[in-house]
Structure formats: structure tokens, C-alpha cells
mmCIF file of the N, C-alpha and C atoms, coordinates in Angstrom:
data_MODEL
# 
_entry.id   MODEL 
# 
loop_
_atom_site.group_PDB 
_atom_site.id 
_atom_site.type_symbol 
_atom_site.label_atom_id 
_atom_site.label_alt_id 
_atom_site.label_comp_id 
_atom_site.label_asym_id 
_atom_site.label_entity_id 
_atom_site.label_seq_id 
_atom_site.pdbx_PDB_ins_code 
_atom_site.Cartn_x 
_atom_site.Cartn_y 
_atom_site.Cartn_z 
_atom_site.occupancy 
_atom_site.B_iso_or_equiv 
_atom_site.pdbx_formal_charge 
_atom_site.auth_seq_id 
_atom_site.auth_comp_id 
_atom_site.auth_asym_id 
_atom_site.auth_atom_id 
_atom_site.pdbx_PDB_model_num 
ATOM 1   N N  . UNK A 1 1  ? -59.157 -26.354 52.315 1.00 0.00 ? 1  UNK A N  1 
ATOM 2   C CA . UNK A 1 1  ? -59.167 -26.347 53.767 1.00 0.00 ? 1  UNK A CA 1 
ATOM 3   C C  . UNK A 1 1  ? -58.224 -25.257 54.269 1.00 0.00 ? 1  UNK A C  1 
ATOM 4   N N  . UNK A 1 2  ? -58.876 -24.726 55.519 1.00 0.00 ? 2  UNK A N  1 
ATOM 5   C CA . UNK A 1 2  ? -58.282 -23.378 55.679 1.00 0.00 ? 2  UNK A CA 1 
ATOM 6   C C  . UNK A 1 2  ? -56.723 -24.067 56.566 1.00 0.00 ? 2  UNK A C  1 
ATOM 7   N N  . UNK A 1 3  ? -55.469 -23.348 56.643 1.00 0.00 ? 3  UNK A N  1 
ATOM 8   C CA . UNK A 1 3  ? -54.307 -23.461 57.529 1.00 0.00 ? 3  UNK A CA 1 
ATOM 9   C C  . UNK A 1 3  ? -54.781 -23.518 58.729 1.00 0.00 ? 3  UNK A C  1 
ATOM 10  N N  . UNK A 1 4  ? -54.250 -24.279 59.947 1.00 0.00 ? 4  UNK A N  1 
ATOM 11  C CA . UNK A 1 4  ? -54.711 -24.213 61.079 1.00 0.00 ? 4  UNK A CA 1 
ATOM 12  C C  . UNK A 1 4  ? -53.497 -23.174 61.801 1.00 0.00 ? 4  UNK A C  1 
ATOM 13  N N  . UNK A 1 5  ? -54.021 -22.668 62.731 1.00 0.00 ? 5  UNK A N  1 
ATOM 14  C CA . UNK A 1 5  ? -52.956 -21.440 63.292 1.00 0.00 ? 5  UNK A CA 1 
ATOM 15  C C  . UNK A 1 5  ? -52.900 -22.522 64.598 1.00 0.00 ? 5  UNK A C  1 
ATOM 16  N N  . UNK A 1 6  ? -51.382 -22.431 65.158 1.00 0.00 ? 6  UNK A N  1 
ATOM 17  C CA . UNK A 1 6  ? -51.394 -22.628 66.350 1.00 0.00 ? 6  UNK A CA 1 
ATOM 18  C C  . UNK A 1 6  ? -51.529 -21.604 68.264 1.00 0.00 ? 6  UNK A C  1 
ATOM 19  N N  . UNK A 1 7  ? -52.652 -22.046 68.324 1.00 0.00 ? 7  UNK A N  1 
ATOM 20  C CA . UNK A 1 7  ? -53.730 -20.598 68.992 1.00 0.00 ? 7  UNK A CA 1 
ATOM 21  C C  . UNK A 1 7  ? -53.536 -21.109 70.632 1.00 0.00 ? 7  UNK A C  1 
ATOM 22  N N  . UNK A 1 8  ? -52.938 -20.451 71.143 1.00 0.00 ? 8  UNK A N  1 
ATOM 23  C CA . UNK A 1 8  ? -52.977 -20.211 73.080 1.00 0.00 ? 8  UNK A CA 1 
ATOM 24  C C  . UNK A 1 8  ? -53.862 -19.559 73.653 1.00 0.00 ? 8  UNK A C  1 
ATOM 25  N N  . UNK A 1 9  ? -54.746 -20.388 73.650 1.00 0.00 ? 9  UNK A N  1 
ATOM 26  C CA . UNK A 1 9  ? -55.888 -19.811 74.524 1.00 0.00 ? 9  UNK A CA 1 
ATOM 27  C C  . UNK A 1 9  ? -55.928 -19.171 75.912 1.00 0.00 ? 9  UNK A C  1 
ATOM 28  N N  . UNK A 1 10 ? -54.806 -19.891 76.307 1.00 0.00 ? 10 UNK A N  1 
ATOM 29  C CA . UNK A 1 10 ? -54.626 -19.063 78.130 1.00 0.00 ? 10 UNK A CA 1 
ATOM 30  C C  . UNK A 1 10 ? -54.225 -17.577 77.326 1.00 0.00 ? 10 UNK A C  1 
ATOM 31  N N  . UNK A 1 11 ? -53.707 -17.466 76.508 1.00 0.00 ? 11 UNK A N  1 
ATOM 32  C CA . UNK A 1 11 ? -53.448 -15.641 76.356 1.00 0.00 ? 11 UNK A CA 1 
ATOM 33  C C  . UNK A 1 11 ? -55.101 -15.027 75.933 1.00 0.00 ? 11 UNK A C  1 
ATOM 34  N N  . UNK A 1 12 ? -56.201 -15.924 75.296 1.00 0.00 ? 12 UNK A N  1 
ATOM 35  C CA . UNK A 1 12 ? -57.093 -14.883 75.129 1.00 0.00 ? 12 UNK A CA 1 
ATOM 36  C C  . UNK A 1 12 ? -57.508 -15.177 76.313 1.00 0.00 ? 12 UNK A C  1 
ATOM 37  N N  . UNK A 1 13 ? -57.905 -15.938 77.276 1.00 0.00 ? 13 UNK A N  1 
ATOM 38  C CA . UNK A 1 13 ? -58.497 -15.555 78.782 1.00 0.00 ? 13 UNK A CA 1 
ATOM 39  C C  . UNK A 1 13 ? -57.817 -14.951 79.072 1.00 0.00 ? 13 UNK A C  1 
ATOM 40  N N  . UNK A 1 14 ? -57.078 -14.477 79.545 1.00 0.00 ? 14 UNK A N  1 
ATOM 41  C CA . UNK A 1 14 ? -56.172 -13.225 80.058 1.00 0.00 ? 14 UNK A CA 1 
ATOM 42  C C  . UNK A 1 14 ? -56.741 -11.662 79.416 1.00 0.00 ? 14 UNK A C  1 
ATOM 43  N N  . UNK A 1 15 ? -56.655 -11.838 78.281 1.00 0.00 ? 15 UNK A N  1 
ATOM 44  C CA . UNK A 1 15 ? -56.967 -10.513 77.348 1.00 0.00 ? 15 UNK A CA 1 
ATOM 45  C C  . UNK A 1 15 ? -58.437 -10.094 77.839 1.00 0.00 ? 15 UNK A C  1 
ATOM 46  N N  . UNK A 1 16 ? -59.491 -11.107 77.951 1.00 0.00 ? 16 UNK A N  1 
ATOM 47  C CA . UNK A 1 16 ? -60.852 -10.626 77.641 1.00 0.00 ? 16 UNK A CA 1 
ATOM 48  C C  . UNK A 1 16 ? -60.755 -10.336 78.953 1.00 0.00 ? 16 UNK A C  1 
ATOM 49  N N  . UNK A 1 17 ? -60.227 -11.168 80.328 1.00 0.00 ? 17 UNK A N  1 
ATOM 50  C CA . UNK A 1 17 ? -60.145 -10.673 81.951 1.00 0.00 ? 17 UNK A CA 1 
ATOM 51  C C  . UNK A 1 17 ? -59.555 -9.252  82.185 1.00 0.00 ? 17 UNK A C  1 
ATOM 52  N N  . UNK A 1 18 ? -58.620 -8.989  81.160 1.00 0.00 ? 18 UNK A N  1 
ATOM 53  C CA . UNK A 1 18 ? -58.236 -7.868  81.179 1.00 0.00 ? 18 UNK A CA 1 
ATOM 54  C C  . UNK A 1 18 ? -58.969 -6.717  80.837 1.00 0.00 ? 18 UNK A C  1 
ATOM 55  N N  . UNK A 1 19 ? -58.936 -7.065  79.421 1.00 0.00 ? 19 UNK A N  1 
ATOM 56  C CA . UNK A 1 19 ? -60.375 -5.736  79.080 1.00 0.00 ? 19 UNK A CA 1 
ATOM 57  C C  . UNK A 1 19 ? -61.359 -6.074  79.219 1.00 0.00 ? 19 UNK A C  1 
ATOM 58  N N  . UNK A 1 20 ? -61.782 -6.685  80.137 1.00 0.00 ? 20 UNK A N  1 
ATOM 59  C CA . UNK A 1 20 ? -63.357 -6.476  80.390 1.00 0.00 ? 20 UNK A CA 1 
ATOM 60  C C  . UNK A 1 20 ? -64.498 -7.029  79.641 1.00 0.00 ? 20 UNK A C  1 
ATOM 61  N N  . UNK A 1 21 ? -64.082 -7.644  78.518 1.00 0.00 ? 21 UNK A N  1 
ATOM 62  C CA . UNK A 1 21 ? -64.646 -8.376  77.483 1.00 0.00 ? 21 UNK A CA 1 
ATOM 63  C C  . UNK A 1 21 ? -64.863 -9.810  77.981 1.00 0.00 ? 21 UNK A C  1 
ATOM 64  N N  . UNK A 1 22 ? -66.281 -10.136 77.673 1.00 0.00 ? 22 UNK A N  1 
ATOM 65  C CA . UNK A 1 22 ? -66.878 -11.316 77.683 1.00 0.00 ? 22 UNK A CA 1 
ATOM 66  C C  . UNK A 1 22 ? -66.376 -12.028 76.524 1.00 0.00 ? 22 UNK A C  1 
ATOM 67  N N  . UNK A 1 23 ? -66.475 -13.361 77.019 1.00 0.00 ? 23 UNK A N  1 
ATOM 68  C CA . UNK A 1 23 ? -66.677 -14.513 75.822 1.00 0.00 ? 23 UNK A CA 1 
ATOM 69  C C  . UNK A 1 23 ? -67.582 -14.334 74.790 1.00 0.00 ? 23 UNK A C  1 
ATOM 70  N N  . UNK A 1 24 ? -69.542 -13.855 75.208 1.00 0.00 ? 24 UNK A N  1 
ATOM 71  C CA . UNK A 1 24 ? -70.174 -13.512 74.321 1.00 0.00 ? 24 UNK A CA 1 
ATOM 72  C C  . UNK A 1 24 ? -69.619 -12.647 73.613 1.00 0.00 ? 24 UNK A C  1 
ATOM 73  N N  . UNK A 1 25 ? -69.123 -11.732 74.004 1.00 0.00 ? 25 UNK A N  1 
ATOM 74  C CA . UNK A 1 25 ? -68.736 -10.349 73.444 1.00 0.00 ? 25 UNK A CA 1 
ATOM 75  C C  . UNK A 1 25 ? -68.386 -10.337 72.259 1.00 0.00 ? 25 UNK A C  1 
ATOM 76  N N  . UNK A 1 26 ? -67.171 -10.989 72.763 1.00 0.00 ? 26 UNK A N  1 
ATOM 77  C CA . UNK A 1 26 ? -65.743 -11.591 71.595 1.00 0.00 ? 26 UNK A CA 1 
ATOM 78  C C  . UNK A 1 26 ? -66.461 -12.146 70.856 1.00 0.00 ? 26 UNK A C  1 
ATOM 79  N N  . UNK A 1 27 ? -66.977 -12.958 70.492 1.00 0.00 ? 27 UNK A N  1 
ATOM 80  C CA . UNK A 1 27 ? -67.558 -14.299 69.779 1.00 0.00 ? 27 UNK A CA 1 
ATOM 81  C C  . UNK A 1 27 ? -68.483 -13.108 68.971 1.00 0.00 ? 27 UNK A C  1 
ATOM 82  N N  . UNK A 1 28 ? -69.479 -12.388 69.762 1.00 0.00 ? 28 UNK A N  1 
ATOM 83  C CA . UNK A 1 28 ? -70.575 -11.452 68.487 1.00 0.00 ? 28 UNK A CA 1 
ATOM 84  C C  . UNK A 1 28 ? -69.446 -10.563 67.653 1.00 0.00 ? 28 UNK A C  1 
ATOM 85  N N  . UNK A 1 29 ? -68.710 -9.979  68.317 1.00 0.00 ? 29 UNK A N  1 
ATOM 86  C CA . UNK A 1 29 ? -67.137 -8.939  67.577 1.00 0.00 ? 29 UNK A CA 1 
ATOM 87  C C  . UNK A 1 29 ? -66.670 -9.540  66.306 1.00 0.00 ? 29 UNK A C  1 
ATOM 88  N N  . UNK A 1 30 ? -66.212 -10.850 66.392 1.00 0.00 ? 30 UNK A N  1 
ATOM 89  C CA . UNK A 1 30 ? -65.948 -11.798 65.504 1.00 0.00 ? 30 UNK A CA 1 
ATOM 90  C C  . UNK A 1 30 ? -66.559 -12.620 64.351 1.00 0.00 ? 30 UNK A C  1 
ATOM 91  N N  . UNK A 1 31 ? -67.878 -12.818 65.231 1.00 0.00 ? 31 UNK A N  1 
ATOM 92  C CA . UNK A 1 31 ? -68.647 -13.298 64.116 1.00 0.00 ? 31 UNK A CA 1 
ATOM 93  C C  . UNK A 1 31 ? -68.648 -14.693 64.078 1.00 0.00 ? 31 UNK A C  1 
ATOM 94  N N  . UNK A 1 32 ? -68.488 -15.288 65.680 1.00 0.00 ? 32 UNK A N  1 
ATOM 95  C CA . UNK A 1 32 ? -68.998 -16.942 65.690 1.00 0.00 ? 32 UNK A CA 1 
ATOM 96  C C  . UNK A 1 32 ? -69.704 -17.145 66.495 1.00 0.00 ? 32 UNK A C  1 
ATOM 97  N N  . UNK A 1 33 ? -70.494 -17.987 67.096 1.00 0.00 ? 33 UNK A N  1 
ATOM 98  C CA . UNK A 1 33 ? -71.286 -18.505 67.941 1.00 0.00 ? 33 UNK A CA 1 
ATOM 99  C C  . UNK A 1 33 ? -69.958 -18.623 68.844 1.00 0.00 ? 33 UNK A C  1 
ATOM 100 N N  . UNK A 1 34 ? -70.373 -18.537 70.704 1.00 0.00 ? 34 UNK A N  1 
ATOM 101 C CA . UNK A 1 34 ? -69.995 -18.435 71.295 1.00 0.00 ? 34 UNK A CA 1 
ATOM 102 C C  . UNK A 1 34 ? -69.332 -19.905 71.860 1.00 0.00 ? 34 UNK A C  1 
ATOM 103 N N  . UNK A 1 35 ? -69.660 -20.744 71.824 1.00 0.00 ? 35 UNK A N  1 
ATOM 104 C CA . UNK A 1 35 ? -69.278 -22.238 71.498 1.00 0.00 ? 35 UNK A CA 1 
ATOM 105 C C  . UNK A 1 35 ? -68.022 -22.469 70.913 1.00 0.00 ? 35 UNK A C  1 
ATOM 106 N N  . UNK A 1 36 ? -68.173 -21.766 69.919 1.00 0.00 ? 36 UNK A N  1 
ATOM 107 C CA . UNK A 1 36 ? -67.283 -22.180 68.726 1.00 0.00 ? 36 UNK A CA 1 
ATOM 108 C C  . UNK A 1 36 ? -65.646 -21.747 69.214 1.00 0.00 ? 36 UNK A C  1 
ATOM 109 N N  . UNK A 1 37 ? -66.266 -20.204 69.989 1.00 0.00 ? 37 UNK A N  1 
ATOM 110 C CA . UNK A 1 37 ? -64.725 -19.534 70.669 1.00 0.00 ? 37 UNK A CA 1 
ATOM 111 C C  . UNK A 1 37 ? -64.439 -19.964 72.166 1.00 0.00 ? 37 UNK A C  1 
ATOM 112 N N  . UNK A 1 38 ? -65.566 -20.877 72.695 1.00 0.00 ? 38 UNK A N  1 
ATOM 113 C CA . UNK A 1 38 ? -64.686 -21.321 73.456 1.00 0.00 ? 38 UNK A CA 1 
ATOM 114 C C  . UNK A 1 38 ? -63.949 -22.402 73.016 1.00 0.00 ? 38 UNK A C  1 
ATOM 115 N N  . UNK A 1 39 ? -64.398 -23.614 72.193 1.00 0.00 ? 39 UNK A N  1 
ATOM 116 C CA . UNK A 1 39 ? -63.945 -24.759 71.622 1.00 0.00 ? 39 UNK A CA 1 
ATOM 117 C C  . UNK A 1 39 ? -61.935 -24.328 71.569 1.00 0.00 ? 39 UNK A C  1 
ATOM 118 N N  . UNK A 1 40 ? -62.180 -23.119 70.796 1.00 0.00 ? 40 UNK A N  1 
ATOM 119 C CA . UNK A 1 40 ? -60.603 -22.719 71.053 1.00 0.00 ? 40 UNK A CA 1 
ATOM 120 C C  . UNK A 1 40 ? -59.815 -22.176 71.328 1.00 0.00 ? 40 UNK A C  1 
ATOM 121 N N  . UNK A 1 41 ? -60.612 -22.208 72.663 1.00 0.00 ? 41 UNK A N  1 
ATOM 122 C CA . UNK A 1 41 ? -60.194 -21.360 73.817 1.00 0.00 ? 41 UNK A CA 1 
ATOM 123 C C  . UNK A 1 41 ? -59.372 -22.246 74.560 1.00 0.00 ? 41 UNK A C  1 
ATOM 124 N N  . UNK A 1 42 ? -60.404 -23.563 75.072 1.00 0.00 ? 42 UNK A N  1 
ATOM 125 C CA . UNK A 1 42 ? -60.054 -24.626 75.894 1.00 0.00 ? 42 UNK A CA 1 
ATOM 126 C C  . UNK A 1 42 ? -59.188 -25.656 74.607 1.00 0.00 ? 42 UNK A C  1 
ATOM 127 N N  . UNK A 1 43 ? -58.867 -25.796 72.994 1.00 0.00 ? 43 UNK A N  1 
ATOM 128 C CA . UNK A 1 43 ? -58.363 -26.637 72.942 1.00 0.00 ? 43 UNK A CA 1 
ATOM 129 C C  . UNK A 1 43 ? -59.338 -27.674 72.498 1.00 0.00 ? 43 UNK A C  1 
ATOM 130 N N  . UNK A 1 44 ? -60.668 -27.359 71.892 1.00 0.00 ? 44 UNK A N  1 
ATOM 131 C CA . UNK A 1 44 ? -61.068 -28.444 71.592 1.00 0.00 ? 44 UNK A CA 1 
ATOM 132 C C  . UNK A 1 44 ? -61.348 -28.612 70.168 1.00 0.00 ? 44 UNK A C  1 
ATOM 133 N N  . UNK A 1 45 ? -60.904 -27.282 69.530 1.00 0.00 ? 45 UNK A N  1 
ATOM 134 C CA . UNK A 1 45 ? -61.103 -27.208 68.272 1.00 0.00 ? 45 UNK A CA 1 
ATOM 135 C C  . UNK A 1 45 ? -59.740 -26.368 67.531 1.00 0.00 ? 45 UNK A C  1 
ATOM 136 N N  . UNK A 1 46 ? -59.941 -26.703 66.274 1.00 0.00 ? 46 UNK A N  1 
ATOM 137 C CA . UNK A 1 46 ? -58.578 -25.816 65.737 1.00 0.00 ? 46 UNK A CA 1 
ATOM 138 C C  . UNK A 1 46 ? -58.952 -24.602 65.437 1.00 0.00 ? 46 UNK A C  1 
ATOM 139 N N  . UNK A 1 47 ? -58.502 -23.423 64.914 1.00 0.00 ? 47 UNK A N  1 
ATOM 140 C CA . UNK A 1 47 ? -58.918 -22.186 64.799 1.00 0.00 ? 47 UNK A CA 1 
ATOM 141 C C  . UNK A 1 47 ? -58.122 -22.155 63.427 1.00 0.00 ? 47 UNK A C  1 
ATOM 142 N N  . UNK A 1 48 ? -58.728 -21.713 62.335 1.00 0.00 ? 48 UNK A N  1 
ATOM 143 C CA . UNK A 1 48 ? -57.823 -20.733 61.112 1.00 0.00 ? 48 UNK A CA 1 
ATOM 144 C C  . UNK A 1 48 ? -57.077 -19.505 61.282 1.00 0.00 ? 48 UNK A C  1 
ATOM 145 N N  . UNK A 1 49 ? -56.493 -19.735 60.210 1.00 0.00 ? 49 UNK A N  1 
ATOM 146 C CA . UNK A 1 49 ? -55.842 -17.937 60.068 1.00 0.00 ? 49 UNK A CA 1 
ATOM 147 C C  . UNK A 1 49 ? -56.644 -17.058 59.808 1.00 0.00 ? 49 UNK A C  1 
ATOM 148 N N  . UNK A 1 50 ? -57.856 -16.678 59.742 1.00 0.00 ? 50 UNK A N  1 
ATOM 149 C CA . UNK A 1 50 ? -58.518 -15.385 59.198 1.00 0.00 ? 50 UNK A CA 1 
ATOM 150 C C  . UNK A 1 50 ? -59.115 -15.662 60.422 1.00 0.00 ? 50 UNK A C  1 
ATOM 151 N N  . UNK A 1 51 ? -59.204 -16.294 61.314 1.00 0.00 ? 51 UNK A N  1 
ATOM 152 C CA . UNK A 1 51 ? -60.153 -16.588 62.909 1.00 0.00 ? 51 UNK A CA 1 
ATOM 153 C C  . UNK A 1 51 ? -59.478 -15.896 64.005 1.00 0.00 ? 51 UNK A C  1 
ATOM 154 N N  . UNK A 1 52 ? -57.832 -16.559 63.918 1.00 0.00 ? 52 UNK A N  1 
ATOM 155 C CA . UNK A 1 52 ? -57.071 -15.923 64.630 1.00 0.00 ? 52 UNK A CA 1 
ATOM 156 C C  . UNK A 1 52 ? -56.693 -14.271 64.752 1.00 0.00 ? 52 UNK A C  1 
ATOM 157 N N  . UNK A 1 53 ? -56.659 -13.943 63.485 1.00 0.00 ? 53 UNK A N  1 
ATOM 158 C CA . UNK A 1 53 ? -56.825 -12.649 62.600 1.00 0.00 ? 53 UNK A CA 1 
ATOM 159 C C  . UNK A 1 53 ? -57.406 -11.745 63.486 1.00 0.00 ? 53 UNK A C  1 
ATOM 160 N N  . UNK A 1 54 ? -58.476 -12.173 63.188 1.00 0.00 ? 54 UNK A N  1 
ATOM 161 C CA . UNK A 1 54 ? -59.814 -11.250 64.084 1.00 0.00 ? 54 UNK A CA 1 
ATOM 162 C C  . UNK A 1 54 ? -59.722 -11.227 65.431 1.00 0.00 ? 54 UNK A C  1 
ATOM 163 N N  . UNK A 1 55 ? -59.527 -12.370 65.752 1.00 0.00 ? 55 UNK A N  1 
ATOM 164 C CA . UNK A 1 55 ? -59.153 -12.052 67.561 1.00 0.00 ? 55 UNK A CA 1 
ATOM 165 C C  . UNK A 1 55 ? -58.023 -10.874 68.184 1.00 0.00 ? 55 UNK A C  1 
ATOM 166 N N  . UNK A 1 56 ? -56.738 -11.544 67.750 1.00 0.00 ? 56 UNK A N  1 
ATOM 167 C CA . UNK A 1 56 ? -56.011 -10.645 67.676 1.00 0.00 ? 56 UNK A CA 1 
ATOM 168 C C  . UNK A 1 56 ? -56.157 -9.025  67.528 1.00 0.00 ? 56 UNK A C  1 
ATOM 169 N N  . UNK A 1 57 ? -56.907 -8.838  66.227 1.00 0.00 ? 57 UNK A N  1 
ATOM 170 C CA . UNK A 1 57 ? -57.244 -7.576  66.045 1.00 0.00 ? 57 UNK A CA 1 
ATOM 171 C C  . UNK A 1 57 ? -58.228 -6.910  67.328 1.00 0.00 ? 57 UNK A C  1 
ATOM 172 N N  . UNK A 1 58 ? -59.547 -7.533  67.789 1.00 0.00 ? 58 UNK A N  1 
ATOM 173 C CA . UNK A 1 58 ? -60.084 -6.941  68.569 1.00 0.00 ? 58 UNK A CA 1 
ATOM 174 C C  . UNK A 1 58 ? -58.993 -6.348  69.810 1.00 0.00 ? 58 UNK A C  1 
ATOM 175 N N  . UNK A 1 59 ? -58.069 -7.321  70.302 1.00 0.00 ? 59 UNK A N  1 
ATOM 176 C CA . UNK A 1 59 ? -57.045 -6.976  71.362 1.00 0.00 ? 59 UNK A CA 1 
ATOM 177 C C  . UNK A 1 59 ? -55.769 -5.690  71.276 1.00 0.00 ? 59 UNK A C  1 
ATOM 178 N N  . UNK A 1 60 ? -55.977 -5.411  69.567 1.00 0.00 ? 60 UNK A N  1 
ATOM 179 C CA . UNK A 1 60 ? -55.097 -4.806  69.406 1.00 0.00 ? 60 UNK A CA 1 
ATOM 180 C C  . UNK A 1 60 ? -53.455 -5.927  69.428 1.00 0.00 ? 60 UNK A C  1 
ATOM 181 N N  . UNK A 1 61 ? -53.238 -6.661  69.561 1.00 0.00 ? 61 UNK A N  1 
ATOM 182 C CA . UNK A 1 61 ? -52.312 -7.196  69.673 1.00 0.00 ? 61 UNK A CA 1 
ATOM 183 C C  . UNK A 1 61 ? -51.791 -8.281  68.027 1.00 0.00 ? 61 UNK A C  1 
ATOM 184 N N  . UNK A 1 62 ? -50.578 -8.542  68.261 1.00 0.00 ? 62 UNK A N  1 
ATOM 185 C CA . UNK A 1 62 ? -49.943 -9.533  66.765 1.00 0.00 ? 62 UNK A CA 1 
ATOM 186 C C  . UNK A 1 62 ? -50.402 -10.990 66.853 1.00 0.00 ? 62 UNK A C  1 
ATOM 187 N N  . UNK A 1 63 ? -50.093 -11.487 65.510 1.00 0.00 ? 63 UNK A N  1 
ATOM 188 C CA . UNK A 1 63 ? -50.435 -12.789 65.933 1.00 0.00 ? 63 UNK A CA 1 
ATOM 189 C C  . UNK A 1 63 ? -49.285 -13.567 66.494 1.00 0.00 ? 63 UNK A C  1 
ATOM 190 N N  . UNK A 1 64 ? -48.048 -13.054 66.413 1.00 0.00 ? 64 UNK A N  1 
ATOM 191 C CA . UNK A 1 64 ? -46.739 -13.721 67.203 1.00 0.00 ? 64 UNK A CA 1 
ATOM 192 C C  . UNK A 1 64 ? -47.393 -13.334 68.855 1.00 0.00 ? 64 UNK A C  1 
ATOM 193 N N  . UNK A 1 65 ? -48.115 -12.801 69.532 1.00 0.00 ? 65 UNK A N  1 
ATOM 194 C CA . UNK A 1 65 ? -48.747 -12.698 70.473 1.00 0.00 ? 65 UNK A CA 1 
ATOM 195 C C  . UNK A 1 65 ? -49.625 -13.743 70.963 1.00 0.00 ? 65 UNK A C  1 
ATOM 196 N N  . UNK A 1 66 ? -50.365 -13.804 70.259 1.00 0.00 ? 66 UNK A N  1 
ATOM 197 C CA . UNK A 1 66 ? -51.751 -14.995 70.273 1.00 0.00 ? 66 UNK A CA 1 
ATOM 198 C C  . UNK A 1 66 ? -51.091 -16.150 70.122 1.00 0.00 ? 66 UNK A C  1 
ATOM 199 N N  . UNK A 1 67 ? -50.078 -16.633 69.185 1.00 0.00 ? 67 UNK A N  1 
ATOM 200 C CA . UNK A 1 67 ? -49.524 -17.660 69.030 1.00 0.00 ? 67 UNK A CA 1 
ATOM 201 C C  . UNK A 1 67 ? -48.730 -18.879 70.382 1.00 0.00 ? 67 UNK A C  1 
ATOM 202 N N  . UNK A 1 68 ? -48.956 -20.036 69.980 1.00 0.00 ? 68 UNK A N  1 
ATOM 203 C CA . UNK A 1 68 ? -48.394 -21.115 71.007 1.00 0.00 ? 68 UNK A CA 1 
ATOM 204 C C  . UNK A 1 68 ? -47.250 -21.276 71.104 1.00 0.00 ? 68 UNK A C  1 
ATOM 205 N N  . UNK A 1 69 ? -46.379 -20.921 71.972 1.00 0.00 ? 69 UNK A N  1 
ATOM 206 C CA . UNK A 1 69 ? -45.074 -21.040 71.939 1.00 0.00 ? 69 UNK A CA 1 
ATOM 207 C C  . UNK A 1 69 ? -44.827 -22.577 72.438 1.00 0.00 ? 69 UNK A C  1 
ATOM 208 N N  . UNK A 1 70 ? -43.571 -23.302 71.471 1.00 0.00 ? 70 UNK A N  1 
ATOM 209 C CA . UNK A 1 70 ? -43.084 -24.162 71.293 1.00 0.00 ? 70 UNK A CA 1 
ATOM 210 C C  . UNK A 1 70 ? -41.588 -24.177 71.676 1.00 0.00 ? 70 UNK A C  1 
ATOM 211 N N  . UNK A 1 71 ? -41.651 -25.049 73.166 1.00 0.00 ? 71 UNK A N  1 
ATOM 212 C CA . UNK A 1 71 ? -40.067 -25.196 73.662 1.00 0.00 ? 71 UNK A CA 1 
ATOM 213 C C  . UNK A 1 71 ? -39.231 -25.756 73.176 1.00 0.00 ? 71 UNK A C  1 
ATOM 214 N N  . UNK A 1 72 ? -38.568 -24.668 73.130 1.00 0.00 ? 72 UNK A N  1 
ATOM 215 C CA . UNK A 1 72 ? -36.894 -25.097 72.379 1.00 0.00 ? 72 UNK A CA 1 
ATOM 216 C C  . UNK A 1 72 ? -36.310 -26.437 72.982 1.00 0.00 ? 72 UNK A C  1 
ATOM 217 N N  . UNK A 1 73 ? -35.875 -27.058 71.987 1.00 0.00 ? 73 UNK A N  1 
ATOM 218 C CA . UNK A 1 73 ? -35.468 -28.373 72.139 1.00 0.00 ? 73 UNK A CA 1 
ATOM 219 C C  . UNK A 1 73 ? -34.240 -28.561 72.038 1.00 0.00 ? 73 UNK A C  1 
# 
């Protein structure tokens, strides 16, 4: 079973609003059904590390970027 990445989806809506990139878009770029990237987009599904990978990469951006930040306690 693949690692689950912990994935912030409000940063890829932002990214694709930014560049101009659709949800379809992303999802054919990547190589999932479009479903699948919203599922963890909104949080309804977990995403892997080689999933996250690819997103990231289309944005040009790290995965300490994409990643869910967790308040300091």
C-alpha cells in the first residue's frame, strides 16, 4: 500500500485559478480520471506520494508547498 501524503487542496484550487488550468486539464496531465482529482481536492480521498509528485510538478512547485500544514501545538 502506497504512503498517504498529507495533500491541501485549497493550494491546488488556487494554482489551477491561477494558471488557468482546469480540473480536466490537470487530471488528463496526470493521468487520473477527473473524479479521482477532485476526490482530493475536496478531501474525500487520500492521495499517494507519486500522485502528489505529479501535481506538484505540473505547478512547478515542492511538495513542502502542496503539503498540509499542521498547527503548532
Amino acid at each position: 500500500m502506497a504512503d498517504q501524503f498529507t495533500f491541501n487542496g485549497r493550494r491546488v484550487r488556487a494554482w489551477c485559478v491561477d494558471s488557468g488550468i482546469t480540473y480536466d486539464e490537470l487530471a488528463e496531465r496526470i493521468g487520473v480520471p477527473v473524479g479521482t482529482l477532485k476526490a482530493w481536492i475536496y478531501g474525500q480521498r487520500g492521495i499517494s506520494f507519486p500522485q502528489a509528485c505529479a501535481i506538484a510538478e505540473v505547478f512547478g512547485k515542492s511538495l513542502d508547498d502542496l503539503r498540509e500544514q499542521k498547527a503548532a501545538s
